[in-house]
ZAMAR-420437 format. One record per atom (N, C-alpha, C): atom name; x, y, z; residue number from 1. Coordinates in Angstrom, 1 decimal. Atoms other than C-alpha are relative to their C-alpha. Example, Ala and Ser with C-alpha at 12.3 -4.5 7.8 and 13.67 -1.06 7.14 Angstrom:
residues 2
N 0.9 -1.2 0.0 1
CA 12.3 -4.5 7.8 1
C 0.9 1.2 0.0 1
N -0.9 -1.1 0.0 2
CA 13.7 -1.1 7.1 2
C -0.8 1.1 0.8 2
***
This chain:
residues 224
N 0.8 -0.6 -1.0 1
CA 96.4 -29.6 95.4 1
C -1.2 0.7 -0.7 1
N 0.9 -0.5 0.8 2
CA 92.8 -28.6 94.5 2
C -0.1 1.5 0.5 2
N -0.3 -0.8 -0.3 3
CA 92.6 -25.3 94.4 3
C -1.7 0.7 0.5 3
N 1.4 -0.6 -0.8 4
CA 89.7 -23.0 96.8 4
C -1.2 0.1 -0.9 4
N 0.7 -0.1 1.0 5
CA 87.5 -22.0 93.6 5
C -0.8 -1.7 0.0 5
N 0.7 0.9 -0.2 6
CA 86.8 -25.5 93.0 6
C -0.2 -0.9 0.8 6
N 0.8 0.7 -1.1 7
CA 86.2 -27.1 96.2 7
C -1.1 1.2 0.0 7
N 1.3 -0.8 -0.1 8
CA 83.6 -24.2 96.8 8
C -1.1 -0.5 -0.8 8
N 0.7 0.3 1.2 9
CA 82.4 -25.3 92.9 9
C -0.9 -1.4 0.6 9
N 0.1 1.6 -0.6 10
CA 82.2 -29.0 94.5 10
C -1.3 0.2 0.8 10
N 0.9 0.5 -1.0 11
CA 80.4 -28.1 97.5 11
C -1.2 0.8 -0.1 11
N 1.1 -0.7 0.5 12
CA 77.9 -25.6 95.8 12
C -0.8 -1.6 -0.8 12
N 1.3 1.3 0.6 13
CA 76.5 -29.0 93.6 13
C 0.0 -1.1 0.6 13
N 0.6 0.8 -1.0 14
CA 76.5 -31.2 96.4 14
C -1.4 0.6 0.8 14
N 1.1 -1.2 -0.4 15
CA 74.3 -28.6 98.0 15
C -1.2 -0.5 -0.4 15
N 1.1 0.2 0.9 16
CA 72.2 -28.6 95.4 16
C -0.8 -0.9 -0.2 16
N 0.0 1.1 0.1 17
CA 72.0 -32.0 94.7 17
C -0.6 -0.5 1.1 17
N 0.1 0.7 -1.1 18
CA 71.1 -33.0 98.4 18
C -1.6 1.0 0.1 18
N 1.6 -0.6 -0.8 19
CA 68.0 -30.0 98.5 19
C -0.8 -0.1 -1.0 19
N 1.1 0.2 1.4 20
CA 66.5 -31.1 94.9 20
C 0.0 -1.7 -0.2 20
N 0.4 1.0 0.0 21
CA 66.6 -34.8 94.6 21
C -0.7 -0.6 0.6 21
N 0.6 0.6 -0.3 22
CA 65.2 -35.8 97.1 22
C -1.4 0.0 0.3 22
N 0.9 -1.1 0.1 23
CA 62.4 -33.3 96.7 23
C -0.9 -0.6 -0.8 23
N 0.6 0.6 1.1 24
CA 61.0 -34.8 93.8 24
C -0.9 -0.7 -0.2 24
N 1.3 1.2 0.2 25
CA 59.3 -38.0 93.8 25
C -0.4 0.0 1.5 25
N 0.4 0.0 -1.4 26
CA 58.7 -37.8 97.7 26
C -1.2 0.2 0.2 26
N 2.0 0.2 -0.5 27
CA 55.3 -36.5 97.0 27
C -0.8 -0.1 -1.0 27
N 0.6 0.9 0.8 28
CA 54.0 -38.1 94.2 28
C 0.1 -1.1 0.4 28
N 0.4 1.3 -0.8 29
CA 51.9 -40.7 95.2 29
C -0.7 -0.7 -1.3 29
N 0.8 0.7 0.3 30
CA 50.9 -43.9 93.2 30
C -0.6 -0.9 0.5 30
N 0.1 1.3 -0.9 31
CA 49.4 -47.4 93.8 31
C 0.9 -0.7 0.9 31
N -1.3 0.9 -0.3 32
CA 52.5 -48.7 94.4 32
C 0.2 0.5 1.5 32
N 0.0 -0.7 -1.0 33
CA 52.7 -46.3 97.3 33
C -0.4 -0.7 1.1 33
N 0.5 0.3 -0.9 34
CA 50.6 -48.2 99.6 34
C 0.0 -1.7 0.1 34
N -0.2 1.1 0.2 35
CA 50.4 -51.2 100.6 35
C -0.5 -1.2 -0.6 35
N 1.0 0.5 0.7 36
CA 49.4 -54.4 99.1 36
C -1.2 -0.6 0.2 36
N 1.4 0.1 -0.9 37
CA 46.8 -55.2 101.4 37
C -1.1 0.5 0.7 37
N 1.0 -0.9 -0.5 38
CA 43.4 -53.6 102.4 38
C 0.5 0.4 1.9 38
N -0.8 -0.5 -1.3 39
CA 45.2 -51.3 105.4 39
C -1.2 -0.3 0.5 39
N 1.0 0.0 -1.4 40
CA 43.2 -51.9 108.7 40
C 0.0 1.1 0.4 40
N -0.2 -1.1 0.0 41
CA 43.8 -47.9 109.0 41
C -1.5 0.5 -0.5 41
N 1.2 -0.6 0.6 42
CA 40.1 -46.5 108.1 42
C 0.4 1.4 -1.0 42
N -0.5 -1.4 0.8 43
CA 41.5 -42.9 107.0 43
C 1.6 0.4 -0.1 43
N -1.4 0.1 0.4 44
CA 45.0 -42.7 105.6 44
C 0.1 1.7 -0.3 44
N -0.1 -1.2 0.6 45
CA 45.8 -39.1 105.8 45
C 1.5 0.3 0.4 45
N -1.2 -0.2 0.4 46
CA 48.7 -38.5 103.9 46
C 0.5 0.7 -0.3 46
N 0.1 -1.6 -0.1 47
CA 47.9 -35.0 103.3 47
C -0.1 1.0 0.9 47
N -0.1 -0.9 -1.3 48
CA 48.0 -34.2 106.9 48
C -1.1 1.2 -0.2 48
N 1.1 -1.0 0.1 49
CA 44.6 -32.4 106.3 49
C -0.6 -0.5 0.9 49
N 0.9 0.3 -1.1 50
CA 42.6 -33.9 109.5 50
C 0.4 -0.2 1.4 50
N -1.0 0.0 -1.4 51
CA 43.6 -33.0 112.9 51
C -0.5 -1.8 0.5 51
N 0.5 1.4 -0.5 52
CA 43.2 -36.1 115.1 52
C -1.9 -0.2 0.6 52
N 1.6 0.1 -0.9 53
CA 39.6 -35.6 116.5 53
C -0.7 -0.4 -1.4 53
N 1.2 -0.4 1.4 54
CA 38.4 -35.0 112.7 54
C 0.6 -1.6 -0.6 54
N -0.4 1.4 0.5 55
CA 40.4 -38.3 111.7 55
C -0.9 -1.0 0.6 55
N 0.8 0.6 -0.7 56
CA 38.5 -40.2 114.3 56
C -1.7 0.2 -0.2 56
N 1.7 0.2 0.4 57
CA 34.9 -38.8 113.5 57
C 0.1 -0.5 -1.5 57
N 0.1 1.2 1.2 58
CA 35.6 -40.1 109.8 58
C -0.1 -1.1 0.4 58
N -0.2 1.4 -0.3 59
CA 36.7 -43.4 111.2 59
C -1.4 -0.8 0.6 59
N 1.8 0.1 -0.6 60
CA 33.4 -43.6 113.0 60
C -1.0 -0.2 -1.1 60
N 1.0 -0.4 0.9 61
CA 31.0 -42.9 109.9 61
C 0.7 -1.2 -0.9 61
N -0.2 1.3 1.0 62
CA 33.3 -45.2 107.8 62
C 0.0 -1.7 0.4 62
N 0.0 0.9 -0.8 63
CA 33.1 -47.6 110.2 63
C -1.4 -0.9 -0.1 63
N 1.6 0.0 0.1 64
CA 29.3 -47.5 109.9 64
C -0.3 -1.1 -1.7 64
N 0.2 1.3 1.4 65
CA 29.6 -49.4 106.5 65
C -0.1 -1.5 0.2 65
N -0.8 1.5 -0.1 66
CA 31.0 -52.6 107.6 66
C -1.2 -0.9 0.3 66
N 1.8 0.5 -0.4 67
CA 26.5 -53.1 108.6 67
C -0.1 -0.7 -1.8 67
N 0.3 0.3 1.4 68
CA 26.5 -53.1 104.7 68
C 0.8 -0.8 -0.6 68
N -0.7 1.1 0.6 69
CA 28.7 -55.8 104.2 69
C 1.2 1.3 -1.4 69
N -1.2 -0.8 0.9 70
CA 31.5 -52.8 102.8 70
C 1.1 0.6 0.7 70
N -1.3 -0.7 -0.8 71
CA 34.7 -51.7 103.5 71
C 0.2 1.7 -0.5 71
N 0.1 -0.8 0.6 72
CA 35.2 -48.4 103.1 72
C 1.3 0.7 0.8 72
N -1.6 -1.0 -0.5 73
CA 38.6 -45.9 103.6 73
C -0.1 1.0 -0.5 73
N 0.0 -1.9 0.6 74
CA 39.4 -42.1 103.2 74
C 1.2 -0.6 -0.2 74
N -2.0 -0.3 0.4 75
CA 42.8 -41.4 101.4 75
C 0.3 1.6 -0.3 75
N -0.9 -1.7 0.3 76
CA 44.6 -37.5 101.5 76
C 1.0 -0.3 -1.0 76
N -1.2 0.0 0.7 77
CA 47.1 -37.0 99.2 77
C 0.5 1.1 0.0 77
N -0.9 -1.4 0.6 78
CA 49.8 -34.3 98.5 78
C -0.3 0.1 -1.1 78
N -0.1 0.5 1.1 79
CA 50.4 -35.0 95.3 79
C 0.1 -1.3 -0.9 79
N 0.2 0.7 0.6 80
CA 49.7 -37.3 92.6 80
C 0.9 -0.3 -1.1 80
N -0.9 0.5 1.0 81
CA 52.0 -39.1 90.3 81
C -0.3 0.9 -1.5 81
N 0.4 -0.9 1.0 82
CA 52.4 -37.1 87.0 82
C -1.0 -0.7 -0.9 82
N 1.3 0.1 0.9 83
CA 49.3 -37.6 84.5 83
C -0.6 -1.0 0.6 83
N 1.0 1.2 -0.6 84
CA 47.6 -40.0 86.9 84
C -1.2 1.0 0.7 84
N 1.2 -0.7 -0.7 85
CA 44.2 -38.9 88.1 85
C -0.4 -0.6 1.1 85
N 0.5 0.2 -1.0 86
CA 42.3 -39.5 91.1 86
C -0.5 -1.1 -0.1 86
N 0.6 1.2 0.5 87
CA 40.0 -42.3 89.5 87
C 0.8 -1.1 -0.5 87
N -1.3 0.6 0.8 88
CA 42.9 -43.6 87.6 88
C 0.6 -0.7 1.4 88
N -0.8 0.6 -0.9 89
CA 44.5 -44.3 91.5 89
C -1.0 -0.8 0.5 89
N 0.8 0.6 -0.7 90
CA 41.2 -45.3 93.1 90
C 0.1 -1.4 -1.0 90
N 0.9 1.3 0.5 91
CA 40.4 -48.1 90.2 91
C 1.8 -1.0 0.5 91
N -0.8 1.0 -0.3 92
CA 44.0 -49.5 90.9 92
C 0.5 -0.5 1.1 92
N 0.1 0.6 -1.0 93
CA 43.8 -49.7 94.5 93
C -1.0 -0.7 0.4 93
N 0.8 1.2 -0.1 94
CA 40.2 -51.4 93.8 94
C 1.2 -1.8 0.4 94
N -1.1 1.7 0.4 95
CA 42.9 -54.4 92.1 95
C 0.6 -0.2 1.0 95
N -0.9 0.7 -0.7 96
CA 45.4 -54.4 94.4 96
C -0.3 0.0 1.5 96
N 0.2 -0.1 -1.4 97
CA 43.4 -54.0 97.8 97
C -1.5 -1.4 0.0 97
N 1.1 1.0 0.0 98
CA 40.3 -56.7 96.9 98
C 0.2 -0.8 -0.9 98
N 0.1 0.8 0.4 99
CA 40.8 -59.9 96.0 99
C -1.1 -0.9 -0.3 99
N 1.0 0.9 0.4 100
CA 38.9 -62.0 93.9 100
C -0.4 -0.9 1.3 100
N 0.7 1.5 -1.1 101
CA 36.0 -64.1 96.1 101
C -0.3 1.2 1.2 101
N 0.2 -1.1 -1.4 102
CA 36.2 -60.9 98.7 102
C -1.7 0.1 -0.3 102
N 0.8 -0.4 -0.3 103
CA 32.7 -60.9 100.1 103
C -0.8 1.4 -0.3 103
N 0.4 -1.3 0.0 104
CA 32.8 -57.6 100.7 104
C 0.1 1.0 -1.1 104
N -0.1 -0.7 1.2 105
CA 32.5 -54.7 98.5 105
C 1.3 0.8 0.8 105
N -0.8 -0.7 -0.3 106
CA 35.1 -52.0 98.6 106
C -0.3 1.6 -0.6 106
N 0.3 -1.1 0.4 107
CA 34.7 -48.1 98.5 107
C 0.9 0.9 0.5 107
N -1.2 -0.4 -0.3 108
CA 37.3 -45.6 98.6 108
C -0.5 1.6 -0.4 108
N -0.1 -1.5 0.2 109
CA 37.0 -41.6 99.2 109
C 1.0 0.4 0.2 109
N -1.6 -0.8 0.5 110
CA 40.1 -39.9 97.5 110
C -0.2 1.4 -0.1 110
N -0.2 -1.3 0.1 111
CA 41.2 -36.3 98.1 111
C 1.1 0.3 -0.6 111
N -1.1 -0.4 0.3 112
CA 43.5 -34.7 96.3 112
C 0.4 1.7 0.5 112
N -0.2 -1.3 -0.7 113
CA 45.0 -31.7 98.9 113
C 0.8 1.2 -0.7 113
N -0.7 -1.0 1.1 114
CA 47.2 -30.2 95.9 114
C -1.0 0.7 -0.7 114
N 0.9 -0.5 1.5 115
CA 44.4 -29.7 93.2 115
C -1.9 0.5 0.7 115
N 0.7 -0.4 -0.3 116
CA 41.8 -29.4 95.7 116
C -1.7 -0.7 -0.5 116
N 1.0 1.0 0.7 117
CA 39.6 -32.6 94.3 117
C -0.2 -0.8 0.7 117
N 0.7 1.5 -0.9 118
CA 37.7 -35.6 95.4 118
C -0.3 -0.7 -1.4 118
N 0.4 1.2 1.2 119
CA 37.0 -38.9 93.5 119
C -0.7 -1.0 1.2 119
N 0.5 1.1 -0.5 120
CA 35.2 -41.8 94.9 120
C -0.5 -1.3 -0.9 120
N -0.3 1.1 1.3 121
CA 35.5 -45.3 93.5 121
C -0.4 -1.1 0.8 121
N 0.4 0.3 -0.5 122
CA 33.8 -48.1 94.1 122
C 0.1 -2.0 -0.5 122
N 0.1 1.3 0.6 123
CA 33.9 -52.3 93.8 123
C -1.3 -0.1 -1.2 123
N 1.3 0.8 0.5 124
CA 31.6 -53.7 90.7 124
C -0.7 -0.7 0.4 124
N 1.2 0.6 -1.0 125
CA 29.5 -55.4 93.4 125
C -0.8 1.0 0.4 125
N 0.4 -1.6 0.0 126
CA 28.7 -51.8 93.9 126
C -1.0 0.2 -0.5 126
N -0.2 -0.2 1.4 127
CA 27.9 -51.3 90.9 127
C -1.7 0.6 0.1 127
N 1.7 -0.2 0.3 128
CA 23.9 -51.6 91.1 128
C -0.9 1.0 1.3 128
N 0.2 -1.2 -1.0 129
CA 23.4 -49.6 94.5 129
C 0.8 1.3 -0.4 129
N -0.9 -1.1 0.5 130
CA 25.9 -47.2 93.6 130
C 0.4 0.7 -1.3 130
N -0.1 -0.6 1.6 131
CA 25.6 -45.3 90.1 131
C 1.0 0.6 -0.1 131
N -0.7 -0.4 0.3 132
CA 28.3 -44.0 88.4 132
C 0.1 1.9 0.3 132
N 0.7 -1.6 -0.2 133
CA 26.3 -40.5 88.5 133
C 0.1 0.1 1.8 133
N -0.1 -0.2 -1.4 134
CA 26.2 -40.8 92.1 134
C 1.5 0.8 0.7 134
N -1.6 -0.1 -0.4 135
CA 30.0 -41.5 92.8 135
C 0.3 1.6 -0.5 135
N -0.4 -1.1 0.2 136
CA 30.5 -38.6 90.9 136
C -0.3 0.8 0.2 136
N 0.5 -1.0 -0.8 137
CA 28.2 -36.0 92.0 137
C 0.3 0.1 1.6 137
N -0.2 -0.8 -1.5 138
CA 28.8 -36.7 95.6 138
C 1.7 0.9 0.0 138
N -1.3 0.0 0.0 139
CA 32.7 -36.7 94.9 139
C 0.0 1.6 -0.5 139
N 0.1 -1.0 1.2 140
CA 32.4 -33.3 92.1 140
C -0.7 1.5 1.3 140
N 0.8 -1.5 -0.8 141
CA 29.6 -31.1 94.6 141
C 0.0 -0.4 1.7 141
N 0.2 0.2 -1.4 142
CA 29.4 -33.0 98.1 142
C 1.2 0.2 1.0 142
N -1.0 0.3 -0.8 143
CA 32.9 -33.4 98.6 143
C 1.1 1.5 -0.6 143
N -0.8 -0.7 0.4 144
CA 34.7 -30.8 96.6 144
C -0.2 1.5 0.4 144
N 0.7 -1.2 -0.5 145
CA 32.5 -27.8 97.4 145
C 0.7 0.4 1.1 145
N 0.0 -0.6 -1.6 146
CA 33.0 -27.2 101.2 146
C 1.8 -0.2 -0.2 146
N -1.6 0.0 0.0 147
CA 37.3 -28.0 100.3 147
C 0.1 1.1 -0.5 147
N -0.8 -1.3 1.1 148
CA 37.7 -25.4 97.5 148
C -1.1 1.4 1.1 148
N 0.6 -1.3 -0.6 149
CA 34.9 -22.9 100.0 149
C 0.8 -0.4 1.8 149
N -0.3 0.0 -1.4 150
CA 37.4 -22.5 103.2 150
C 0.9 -1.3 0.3 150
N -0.4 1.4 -0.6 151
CA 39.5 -26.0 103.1 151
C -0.8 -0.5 1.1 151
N 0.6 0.7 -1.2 152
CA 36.7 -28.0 105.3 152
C 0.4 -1.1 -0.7 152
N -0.5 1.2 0.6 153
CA 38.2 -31.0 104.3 153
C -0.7 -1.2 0.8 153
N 1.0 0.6 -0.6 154
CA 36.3 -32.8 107.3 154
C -1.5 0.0 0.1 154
N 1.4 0.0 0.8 155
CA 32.8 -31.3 106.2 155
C 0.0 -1.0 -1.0 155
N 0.0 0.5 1.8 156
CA 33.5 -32.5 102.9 156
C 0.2 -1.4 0.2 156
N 0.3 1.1 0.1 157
CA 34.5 -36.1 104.1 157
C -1.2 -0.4 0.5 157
N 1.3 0.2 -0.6 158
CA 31.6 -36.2 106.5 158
C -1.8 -0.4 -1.1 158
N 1.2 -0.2 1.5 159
CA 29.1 -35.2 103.8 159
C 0.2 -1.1 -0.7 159
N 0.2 0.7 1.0 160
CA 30.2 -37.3 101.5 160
C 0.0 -1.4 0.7 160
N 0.5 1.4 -0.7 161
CA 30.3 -40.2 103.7 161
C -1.3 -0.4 0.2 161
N 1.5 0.5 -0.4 162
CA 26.7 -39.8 104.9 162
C -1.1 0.2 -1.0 162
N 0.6 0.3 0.9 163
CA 25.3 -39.4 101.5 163
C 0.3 -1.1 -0.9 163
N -0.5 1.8 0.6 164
CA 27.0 -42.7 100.0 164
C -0.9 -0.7 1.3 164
N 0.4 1.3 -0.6 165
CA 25.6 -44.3 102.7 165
C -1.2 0.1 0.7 165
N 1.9 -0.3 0.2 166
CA 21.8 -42.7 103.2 166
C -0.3 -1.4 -1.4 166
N 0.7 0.7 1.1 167
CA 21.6 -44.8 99.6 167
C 0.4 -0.9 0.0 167
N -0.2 0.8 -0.2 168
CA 23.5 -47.5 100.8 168
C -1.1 -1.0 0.8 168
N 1.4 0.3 -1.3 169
CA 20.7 -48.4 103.4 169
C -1.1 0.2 -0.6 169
N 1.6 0.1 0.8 170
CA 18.2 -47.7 100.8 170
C -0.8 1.1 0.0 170
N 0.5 -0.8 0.0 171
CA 17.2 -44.7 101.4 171
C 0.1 0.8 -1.4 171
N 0.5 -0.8 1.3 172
CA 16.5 -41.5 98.8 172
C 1.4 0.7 0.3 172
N -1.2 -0.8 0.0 173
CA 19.8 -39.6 97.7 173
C -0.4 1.3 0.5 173
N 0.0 -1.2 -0.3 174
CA 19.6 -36.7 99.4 174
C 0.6 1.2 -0.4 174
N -0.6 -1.0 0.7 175
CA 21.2 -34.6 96.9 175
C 1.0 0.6 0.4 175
N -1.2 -0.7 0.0 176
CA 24.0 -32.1 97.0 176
C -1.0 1.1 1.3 176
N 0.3 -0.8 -1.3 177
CA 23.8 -30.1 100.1 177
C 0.1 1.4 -0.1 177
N 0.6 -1.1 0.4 178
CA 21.9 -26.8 99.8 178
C 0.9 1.3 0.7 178
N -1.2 -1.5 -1.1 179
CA 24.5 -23.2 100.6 179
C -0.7 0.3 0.8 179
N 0.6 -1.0 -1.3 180
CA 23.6 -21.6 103.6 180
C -0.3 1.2 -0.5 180
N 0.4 -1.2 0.3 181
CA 21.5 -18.9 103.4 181
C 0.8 1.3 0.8 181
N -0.6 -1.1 -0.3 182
CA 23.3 -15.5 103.4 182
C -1.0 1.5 0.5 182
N 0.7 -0.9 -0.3 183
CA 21.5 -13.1 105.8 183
C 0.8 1.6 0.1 183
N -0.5 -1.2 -0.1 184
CA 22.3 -9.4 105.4 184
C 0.0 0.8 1.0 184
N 0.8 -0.7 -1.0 185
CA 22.3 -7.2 108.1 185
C -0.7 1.3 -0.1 185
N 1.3 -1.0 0.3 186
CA 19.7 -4.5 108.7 186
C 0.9 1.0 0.2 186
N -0.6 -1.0 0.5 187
CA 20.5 -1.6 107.3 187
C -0.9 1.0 0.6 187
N 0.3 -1.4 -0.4 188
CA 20.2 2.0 108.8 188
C -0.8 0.8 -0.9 188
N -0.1 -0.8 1.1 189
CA 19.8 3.6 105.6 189
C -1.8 -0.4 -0.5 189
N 1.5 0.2 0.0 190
CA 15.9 3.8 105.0 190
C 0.1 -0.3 -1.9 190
N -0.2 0.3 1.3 191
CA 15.1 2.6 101.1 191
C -1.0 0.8 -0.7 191
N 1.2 -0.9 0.7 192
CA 13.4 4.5 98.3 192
C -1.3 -0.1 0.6 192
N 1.2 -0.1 0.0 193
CA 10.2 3.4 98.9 193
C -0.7 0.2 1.4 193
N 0.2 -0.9 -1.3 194
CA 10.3 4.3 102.6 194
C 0.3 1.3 0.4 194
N -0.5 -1.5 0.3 195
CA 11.8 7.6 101.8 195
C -1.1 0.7 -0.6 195
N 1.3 -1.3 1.1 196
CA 8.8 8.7 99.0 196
C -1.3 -0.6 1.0 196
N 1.0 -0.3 -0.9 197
CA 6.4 7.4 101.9 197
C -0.4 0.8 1.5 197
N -0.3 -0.4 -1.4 198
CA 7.8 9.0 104.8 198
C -0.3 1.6 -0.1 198
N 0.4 -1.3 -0.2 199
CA 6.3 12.4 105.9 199
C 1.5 1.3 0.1 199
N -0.9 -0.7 -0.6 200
CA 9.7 13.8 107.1 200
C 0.5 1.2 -0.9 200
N -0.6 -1.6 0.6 201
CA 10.2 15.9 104.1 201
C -0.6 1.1 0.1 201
N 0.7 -0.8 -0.1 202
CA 7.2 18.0 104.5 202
C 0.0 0.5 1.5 202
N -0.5 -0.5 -1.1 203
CA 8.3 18.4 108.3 203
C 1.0 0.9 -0.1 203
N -1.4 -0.8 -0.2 204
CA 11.8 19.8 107.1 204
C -0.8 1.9 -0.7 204
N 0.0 -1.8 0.6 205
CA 9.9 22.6 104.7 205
C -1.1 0.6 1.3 205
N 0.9 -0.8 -0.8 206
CA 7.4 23.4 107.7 206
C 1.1 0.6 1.1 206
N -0.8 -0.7 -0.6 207
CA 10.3 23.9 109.9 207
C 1.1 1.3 -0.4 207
N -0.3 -1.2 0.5 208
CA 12.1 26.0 107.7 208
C -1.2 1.1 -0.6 208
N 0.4 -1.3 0.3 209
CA 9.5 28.3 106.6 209
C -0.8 0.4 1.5 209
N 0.7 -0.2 -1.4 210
CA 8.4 28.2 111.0 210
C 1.2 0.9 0.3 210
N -1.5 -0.5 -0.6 211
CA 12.3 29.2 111.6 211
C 0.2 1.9 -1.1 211
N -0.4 -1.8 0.2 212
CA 12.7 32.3 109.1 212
C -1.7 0.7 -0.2 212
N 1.2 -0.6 -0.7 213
CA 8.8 33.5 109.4 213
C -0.4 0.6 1.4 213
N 0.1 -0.3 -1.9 214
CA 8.6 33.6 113.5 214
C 1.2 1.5 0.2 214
N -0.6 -0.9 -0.6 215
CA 11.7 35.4 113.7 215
C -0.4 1.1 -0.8 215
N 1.1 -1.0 0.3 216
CA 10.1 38.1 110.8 216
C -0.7 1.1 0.2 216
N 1.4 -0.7 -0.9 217
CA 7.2 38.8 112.6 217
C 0.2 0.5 1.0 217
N -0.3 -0.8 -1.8 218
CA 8.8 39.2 115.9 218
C 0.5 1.3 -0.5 218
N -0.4 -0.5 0.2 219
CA 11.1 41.4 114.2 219
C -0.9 1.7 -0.3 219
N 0.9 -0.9 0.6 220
CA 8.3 43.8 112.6 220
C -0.9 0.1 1.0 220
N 0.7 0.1 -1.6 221
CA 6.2 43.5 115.9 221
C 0.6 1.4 0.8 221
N -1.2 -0.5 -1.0 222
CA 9.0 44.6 118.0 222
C 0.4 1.8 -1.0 222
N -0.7 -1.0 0.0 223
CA 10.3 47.6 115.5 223
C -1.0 0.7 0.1 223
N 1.3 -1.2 0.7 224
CA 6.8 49.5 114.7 224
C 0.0 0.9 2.0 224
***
């Protein structure tokens, strides 16, 4: 008969065992992860960072490509397989989502919702519209900025969708998108140089030497 001590022992590393195994690789994501064929899903969010409305206006803007003879998809992530990068996942879901002879190009905006990064990766058909400098500055300031200021994780796809694809269409890169100006509010508090022009102090000494003078004079008036 086993005795109480170790059943308890038992059912303490079952326990265990059932709320850390399965914990583990669940959210580390590689290529393998997805499927092997270019999903018909526009924005794959895996990172449950885009309510449904904000899912749908990506899908809209990425949708907008398909004029340009490109396919294009958002991907979220939790986490990322250990020592795999962002780039490192995008160039191997290039391989395993576009087949040699595809027409089309392929372009892929990657979030990473753990580390708080973006990558964007693109077919070598790309290649000559799309600079390397590009991909990475929109991905680095267009897309990373507005996530790490406030999680806007739908600004930040937005943006970086409609600057890949201003230069897609031929247009001029419109650069990284300028902070909002921070207006201060007006201050009560008058500033030096309204203070050494303002009369008020030579009001204060005329009313003090009007306040003990008057009364003085009445005083010496009145006793004589």
């Amino acid at each position: 008969m086993i005795r109480l001590p170790v059943i308890r022992l038992l059912e303490t590393c079952l326990l265990v065992l059932l709320l850390v195994l399965p914990a583990a690789p669940a959210l580390a994501v590689s290529a393998t992860a997805f499927s092997e064929t270019l999903p018909q899903k526009m924005v794959l969010d895996g990172a449950g960072v885009l309510s449904r409305a904000a899912s749908a206006d990506v899908a809209r803007q990425l949708d907008g490509f398909t004029a340009e003879r490109v396919d294009a998809r958002l991907i979220t992530l939790k986490q990322l397989d250990y020592g795999l990068s962002l780039n490192q996942l995008g160039d191997a879901l290039l391989q395993r989502w576009q087949p040699s002879g595809d027409a089309n190009g392929l372009l892929l905006f990657l979030i990473d919702a753990q580390t708080n990064t973006s990558a964007i990766v693109a077919s070598p058909s790309l290649s000559g519209q799309l600079s390397a400098d590009l991909l990475r500055s929109t991905a680095r300031f267009t897309m990373t900025t507005p996530i790490r200021d406030g999680a806007r994780f739908r600004q930040a796809s937005l943006d970086g969708i409609q600057r890949i694809s201003t230069v897609l269409q031929g247009g001029e890169d419109p650069g990284v998108p300028q902070p909002a100006e921070v207006i201060s509010p007006a201050s009560n508090v008058p500033s030096r140089e309204q203070t050494e022009s303002s009369n008020a102090f030579t009001w204060v000494v005329v009313l003090l030497v009007v306040g003990t003078v008057v009364p003085m004079a009445t005083w010496w008036v009145f006793s004589r």
